[in-house]
N, C-alpha and C positions, 0 to 999 in steps of 0.2 A: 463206321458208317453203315456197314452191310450188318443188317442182325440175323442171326445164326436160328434153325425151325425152333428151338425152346424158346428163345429170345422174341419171337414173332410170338408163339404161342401165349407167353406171360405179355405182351404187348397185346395180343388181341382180347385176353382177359380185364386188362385196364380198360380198354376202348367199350369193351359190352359194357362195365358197373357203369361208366362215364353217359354212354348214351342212355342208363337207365337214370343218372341224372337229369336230364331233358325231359324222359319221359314223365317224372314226376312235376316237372316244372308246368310241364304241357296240361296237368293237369289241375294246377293252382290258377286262382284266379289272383290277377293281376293288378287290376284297377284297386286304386286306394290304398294301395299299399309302398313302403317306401325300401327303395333297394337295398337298404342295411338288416331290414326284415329278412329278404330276399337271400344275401348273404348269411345270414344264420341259417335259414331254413334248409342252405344248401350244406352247411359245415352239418347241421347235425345228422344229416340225410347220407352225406358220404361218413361221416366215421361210427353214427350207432349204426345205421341200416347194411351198408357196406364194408363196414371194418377195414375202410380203406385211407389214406392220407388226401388232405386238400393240397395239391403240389405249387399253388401260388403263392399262399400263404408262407409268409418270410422266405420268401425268394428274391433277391435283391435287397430287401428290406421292406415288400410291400406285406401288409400288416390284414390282406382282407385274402377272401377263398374265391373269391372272383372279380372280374372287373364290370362293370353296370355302366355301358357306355348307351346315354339315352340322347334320342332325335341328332344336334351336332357333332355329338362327341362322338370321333371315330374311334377310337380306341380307349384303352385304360383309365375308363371312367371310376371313378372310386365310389364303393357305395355310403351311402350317407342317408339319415333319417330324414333328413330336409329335402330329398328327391322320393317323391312320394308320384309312386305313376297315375295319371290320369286319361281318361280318355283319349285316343287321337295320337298318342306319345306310338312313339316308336323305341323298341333297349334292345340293347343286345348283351346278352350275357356268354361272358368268354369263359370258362370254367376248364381246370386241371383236377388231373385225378392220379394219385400213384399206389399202386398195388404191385406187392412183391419185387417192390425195386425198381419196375418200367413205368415210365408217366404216359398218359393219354390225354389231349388236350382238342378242344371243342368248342364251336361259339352260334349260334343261334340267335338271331332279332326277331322280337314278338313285334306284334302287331296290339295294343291295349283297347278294349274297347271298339270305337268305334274310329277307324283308322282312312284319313283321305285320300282318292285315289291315284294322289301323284305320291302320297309317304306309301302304301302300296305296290304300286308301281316297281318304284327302286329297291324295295325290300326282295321283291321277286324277280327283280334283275338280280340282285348281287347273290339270291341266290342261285339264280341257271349259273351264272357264272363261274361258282366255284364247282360245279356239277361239269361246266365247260373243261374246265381245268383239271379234273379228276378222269374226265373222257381219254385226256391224251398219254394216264400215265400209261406205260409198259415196258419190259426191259428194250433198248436200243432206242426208246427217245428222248426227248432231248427237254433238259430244262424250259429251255427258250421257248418249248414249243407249250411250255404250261402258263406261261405270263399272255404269248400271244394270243393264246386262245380267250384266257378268262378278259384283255382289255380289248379287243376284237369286238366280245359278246356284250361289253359296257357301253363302248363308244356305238355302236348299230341302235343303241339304245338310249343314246344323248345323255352318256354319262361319265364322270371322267373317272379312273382308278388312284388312287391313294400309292405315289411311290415311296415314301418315304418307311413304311413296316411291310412285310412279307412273310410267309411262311417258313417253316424253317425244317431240320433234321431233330430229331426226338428220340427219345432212349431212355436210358439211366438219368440222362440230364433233359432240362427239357428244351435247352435250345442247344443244337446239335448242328452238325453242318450235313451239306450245304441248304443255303438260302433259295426260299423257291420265292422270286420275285413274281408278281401280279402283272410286270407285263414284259414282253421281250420280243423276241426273232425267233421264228420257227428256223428248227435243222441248228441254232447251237445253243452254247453252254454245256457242262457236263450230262456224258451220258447215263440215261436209269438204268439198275439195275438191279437184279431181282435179289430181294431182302431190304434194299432201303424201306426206311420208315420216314415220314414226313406231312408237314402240315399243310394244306391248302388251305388258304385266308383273306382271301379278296374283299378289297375294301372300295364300295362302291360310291363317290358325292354325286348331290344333285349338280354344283355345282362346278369350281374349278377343285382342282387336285390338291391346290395347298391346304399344307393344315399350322397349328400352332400348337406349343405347349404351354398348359396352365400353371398358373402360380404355385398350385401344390405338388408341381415337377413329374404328374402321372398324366391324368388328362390331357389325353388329344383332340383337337378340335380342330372343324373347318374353318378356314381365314374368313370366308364368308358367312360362315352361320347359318350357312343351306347345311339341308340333313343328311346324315352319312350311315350306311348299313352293311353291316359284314355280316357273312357267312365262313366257320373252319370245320372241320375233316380231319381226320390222320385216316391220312394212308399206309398201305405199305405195296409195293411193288412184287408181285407177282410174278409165274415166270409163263403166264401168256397175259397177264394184263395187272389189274390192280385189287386190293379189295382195300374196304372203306371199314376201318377199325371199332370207326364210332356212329356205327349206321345205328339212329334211331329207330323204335317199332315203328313210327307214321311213313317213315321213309323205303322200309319193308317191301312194298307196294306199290311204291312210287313209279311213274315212268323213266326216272331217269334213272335208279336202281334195275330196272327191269334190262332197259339201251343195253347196260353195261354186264347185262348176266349177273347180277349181285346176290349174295347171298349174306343173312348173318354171318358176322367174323365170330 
């Protein structure tokens, strides 16, 4: 659970190539094109440009380099040529990265085109959110107090959080313990400390929290069919606060990089 300063150091080297995934994402255009494009463009991006492994791919048995979870689908959307983005759409692309043995994992929702200001709205909720929840890491606090803050910042903002997936510990393997739930009680669950490594991943609905699984046994989805947007992070716990592994260049600058004293990992 505790990774050792080499162990951080090949950890924050995954986290830089990963966010430079993003960055090139940030730079494609989106519209008209379909998520299985998407997924290629990203496999060829991490292993000629990066020389690095897509860590999703046949992991379980899923067969793609990322997941394409668009407008309902909250999570492990599969990409497919027949999801072709248009206008208005909202996706969020979850994406792993593994270099030298440590994985780094990340997830992002565009905004396509020309995007309405309630699918807006909740995009930029669920991202303060997970910004919420990266605020409270440092050694001596407390899990609890990473859920409470990220469903605090959702509910203030008439929206419910997704319990059923969470964050989790990362390494050599990419789901590690322990589980950083999206909502809880400040003051428990285990305490942090300095060298975890771990994902923040807050999954925001417009509507109620439930969700369902689709017939292709990956796809998650709202029960209601109201739109669902996530934002992830790897962290790693610091020994006066936290830094953010997979801080993108737009992020750089950001105000909420700045709150937290951040700097590229």
């Amino acid at each position: 659970m505790i990774k050792q300063p080499q162990e951080l150091a090949l950890m924050a080297e995954a986290g830089r190539l990963l966010a430079s995934v993003f960055d090139m994402l940030d730079k494609t255009p989106l519209e008209g094109v379909s998520t299985i494009e998407i997924n290629d463009k990203v496999e060829r991006f991490i292993t000629e440009n990066l020389q690095s492994r897509p860590a999703s791919k046949g992991q379980y048995g899923y067969g793609f380099v990322l997941n394409s979870s668009l407008n309902h689908v909250v999570c492990h959307g599969v990409p497919s040529q027949s999801d072709v983005l248009k206008s208005g759409d909202i996706v969020n692309f979850d994406i792993t990265l593994e270099k030298n043995g440590y994985i780094a994992d990340s997830s992002k929702t565009y905004c396509v085109g020309e995007v309405n200001t309630a699918a807006k709205r909740l995009v930029r909720a669920a991202y303060e959110a997970m910004w919420m929840g990266i605020a409270t890491v440092r050694p001596g606090a407390r899990i609890g107090d990473i859920g409470w803050a990220i469903e605090r910042h959702a509910k203030r903002n008439g929206y419910s959080v997704v319990h059923d997936y969470c964050g989790h510990g990362i390494g050599r393997e990419m789901h590690e313990e322990p589980q950083i739930l999206n909502f809880g009680k400040p003051g428990t669950g285990l305490f942090l400390q300095q060298g975890m490594v771990f994902t923040i991943e807050p999954m925001l609905n417009q509507g109620r929290r439930n969700v369902k699984t689709e017939a292709d046994e990956w796809t998650v989805t709202t029960k209601d069919g109201l739109l669902s947007a996530q934002f992830e992070h790897t962290v790693a716990v610091t020994a006066t606060g936290v830094s953010v592994l997979t801080l993108r260049e737009d992020e750089k600058n950001s105000p909420q990089a700045k709150r937290l004293g951040l700097f590229p990992a």
